[in-house]
Structure formats: structure tokens, C-alpha cells
C-alpha positions in Angstrom: 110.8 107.3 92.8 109.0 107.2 96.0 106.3 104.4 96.4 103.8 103.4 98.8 105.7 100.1 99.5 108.3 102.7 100.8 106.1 104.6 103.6 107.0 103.9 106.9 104.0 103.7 109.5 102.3 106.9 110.0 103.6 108.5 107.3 101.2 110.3 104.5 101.3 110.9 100.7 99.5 111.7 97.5 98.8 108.7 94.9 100.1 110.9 91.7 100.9 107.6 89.1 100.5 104.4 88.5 100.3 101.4 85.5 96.5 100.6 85.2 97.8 97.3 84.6 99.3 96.7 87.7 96.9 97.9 90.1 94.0 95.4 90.3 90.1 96.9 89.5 89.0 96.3 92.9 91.3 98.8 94.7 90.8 101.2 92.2 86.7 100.9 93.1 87.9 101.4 96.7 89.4 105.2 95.9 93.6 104.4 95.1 93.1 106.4 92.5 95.9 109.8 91.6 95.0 113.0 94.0 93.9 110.9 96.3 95.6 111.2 100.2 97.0 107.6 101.7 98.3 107.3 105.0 100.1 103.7 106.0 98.3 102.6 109.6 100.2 99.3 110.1 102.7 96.5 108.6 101.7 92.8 108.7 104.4 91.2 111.0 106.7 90.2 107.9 105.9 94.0 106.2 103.1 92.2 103.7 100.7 93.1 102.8 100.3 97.0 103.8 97.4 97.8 105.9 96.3 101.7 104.6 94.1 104.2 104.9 93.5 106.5 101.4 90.8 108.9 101.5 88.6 107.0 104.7 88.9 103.6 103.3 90.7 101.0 104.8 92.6 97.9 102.6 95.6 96.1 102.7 97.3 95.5 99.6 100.3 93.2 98.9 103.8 94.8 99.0 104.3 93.8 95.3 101.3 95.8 94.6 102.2 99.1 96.7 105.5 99.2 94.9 104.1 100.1 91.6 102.1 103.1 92.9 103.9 106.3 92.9 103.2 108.8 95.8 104.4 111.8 96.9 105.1 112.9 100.5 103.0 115.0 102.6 104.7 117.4 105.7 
């Protein structure tokens, strides 16, 4: 299972699943929501949190968090 925790830098994906649990409220109200494009724009020096871009927005989420979002690549 591919994750976004797992992109390296540059690299883009689909958000297709997730636990509504897990993900907070907030970044769902910013657009990480399934169908939706994210691209991964930088690391923090010790690769936490995740600086990324999904559909224009830009947010950094914790590692923990992007782990327990399921993504699929884009070529």
C-alpha cells in the first residue's frame, strides 16, 4: 500500500483512501480529500512533517499523519 509518507520529493499521486479518523478535520477543509491530486514540494530536514501541495493548497502534515493516507502514483 502506497502512502503519501512514501512519496519522494517531486513526485505526484491521487488521495484514493483514508480512515476519517485519522486524518484531522482541518486538512480535510483544506482539499486532502479522495480524487484529489497531491504533489510532495519538500521534506523538513529530519523528513517531518511533509511539506505538500494537493489541488493548489499548500500544508505540511506530520509523517505519522501522511502514512495513513493511501495514494496512488501518477506518470
Amino acid at each position: 500500500m502506497l502512502t503519501i509518507a512514501s512519496l519522494k520529493k517531486g513526485q505526484r499521486a491521487i488521495i484514493k483512501d483514508f480512515s476519517v479518523d485519522v486524518v484531522p478535520l482541518k486538512l480535510l477543509e483544506m482539499g486532502c480529500l479522495p480524487g484529489n491530486e497531491v504533489t510532495l514540494v519538500q521534506l523538513a530536514p529530519f523528513h517531518d512533517p511533509l511539506y505538500l501541495n494537493i489541488n493548489g493548497s499548500h500544508l505540511a502534515i506530520r509523517k505519522e499523519t501522511a502514512a495513513q493516507i493511501e495514494i496512488e502514483l501518477i506518470d
